[in-house]
Backbone bond lengths (Angstrom), bond angles and torsions (degrees), N, CA, C in turn:
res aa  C-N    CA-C-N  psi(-1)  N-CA   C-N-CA  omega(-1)  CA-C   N-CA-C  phi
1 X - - - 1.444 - - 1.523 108.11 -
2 X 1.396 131.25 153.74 1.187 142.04 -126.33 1.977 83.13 -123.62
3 X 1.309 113.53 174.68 1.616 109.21 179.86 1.580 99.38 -62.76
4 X 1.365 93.51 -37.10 1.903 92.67 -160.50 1.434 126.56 -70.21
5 X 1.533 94.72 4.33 1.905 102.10 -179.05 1.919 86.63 97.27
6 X 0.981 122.57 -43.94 1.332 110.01 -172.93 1.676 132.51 -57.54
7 X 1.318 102.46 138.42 2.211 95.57 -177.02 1.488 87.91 -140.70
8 X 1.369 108.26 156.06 1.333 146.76 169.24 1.536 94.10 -39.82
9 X 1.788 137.05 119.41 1.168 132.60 163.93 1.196 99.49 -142.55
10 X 1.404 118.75 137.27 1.541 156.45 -128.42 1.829 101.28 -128.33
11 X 1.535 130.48 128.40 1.239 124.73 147.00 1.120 114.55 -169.78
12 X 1.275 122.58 -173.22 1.521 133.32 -155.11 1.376 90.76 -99.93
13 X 1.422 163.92 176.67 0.874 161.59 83.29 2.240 124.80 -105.70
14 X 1.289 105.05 131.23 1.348 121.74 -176.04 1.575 90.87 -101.99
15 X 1.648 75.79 139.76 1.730 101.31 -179.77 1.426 112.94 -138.15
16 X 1.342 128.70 145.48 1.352 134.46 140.73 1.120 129.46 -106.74
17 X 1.412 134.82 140.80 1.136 131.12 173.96 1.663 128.30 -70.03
18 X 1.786 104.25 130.80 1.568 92.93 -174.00 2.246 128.72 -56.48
19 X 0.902 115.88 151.31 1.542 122.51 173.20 1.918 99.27 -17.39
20 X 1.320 122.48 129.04 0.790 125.74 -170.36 1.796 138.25 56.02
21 X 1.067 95.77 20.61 1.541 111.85 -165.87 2.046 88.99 -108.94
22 X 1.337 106.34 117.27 1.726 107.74 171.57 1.712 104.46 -110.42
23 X 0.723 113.67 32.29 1.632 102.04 167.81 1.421 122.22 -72.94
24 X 1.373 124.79 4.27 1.490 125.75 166.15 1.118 130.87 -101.24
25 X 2.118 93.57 -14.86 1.279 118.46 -164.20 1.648 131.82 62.29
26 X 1.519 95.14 57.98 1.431 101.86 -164.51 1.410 126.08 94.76
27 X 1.430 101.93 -34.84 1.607 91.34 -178.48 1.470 144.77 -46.85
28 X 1.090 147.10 -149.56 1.351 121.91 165.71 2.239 91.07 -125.21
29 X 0.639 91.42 -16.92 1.685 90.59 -178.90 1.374 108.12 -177.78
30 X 1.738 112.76 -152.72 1.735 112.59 -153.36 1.769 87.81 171.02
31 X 1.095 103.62 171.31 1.290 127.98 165.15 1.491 128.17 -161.25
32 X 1.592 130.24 167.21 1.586 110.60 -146.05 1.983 68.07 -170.03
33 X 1.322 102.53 157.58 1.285 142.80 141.35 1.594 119.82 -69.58
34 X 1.253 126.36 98.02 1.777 134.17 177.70 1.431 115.29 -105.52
35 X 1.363 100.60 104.46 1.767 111.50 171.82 1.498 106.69 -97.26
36 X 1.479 115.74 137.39 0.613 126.84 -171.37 1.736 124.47 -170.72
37 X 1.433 114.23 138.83 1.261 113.79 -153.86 1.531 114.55 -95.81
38 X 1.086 126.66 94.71 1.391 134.29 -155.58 1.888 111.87 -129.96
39 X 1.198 122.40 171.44 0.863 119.17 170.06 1.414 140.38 -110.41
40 X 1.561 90.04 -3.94 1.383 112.84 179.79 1.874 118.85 -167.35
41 X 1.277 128.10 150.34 1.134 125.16 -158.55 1.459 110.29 -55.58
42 X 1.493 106.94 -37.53 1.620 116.17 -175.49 1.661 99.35 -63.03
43 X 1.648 139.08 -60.55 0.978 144.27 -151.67 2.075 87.90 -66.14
44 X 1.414 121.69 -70.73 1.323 135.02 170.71 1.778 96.09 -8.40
45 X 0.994 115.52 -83.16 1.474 133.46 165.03 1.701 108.91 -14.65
46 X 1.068 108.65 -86.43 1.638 122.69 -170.10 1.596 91.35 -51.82
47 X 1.331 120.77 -61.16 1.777 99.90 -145.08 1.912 92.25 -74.70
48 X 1.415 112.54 -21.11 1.692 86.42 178.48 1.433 124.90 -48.04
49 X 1.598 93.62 -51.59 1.565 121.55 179.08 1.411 102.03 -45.02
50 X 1.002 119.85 -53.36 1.767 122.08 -166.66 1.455 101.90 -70.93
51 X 1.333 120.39 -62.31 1.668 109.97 157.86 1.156 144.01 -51.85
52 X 1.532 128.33 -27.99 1.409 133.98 153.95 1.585 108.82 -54.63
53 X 1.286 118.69 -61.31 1.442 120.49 159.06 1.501 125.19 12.89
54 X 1.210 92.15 -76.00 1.564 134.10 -161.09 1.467 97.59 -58.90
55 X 1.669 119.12 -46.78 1.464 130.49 168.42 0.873 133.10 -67.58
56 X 1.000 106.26 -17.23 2.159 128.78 145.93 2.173 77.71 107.46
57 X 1.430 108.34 41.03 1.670 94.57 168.77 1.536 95.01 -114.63
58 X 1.571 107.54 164.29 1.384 130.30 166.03 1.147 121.53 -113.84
59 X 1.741 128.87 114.55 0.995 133.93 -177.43 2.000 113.34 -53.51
60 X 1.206 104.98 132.13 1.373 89.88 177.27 1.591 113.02 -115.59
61 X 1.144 117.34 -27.12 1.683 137.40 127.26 1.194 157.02 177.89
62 X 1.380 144.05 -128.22 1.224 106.34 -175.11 2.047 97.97 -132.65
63 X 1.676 117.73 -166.47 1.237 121.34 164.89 1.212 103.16 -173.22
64 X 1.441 91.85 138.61 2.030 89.32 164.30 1.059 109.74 78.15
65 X 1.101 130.46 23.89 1.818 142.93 179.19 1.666 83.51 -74.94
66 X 1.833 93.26 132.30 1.531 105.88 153.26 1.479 92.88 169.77
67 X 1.809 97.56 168.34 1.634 99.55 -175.22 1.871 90.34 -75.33
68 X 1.809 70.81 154.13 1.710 86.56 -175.67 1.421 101.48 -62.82
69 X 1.458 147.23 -65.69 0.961 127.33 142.86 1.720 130.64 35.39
70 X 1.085 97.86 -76.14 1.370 105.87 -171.81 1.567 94.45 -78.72
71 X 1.369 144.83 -27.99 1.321 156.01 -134.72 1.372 89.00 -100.94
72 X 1.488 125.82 -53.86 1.212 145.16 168.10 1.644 119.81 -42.41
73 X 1.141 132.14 -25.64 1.337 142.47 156.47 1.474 125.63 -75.17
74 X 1.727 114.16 -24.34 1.691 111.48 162.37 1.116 116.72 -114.44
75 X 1.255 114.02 -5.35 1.805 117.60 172.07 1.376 118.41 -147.06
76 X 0.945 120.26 150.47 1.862 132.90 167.73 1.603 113.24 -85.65
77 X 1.930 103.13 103.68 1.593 100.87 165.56 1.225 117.81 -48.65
78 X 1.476 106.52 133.83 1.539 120.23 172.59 1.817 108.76 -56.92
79 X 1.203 116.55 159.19 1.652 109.11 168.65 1.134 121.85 -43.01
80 X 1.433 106.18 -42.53 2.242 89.05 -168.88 1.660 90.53 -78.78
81 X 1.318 121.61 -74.00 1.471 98.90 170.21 1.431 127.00 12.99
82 X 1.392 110.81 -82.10 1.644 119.54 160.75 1.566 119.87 -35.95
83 X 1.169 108.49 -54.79 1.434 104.20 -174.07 1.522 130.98 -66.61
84 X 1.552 85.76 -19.82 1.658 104.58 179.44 1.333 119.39 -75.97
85 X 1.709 97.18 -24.47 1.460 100.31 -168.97 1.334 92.38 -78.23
86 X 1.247 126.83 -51.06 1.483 132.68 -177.50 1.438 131.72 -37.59
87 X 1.625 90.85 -10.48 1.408 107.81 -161.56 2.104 107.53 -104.66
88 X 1.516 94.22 -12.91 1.261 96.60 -170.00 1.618 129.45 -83.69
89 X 1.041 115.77 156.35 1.925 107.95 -175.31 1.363 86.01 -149.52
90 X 1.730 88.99 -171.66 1.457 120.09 -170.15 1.525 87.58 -74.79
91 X 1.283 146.84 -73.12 1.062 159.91 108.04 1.751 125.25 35.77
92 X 1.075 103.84 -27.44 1.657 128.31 164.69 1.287 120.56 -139.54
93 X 0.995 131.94 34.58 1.514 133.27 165.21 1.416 137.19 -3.95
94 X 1.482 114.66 -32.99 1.100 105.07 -166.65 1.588 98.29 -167.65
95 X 1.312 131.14 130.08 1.090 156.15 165.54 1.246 152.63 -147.24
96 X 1.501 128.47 148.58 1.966 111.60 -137.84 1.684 85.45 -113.17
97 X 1.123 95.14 -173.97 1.728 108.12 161.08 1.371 107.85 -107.17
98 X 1.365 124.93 -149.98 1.334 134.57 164.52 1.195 120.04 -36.11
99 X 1.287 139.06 157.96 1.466 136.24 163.79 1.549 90.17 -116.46
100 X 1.401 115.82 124.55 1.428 141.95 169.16 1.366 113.43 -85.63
101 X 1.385 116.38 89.57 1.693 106.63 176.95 0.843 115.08 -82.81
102 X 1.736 121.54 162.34 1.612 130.57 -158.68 1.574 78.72 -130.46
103 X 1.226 116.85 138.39 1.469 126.23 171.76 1.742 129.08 -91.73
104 X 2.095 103.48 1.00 1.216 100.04 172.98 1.062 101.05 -149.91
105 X 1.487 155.93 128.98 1.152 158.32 139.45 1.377 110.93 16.29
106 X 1.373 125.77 -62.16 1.781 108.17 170.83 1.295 110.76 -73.69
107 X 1.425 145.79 30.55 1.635 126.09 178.11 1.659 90.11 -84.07
């Protein structure tokens, strides 16, 4: 954990894009891996939301929230994983991987 109470926390989050928003290109949603440096699961939560936001997406929800840390004891981050984490600061808080679009409402 970092001075600020903050650690590296890891989750799944599904998104759709708001009414008029094409960044999927039609799709109906997507989902991504969100690292992010928080201090607690609730805070983890809010600043994605507040940053997905911003991309004109709507969280629809989440999985697998936990400090990476703990993530690190039943599985091995993949490379970008790694790189992302590597990539984070006080100053960058929070960053996804890929967004995986699903092309129909049941994928």
């Amino acid at each position: 954990m970092s001075e600020t109470g903050r650690e590296v926390w890891i989750g799944l989050v599904e998104v759709r894009p708001v009414p008029g928003n094409t960044i999927f290109d039609g799709a109906p949603g997507a989902y991504s891996n969100a690292l992010c440096l928080a201090g607690s699961e609730d805070e983890y939560r809010f600043m994605v939301e507040v940053e997905l936001a911003k991309l004109g997406l709507e969280v629809l929800g989440f999985e697998d929230i936990e400090p990476l840390r703990e993530r690190r004891r039943h599985a091995d981050p993949d490379d970008e994983i790694l790189d992302l984490v590597s990539q984070l600061s006080e100053s960058m808080p929070l960053l996804y991987d890929t967004f995986y679009v699903y092309e129909s409402e049941f994928e």
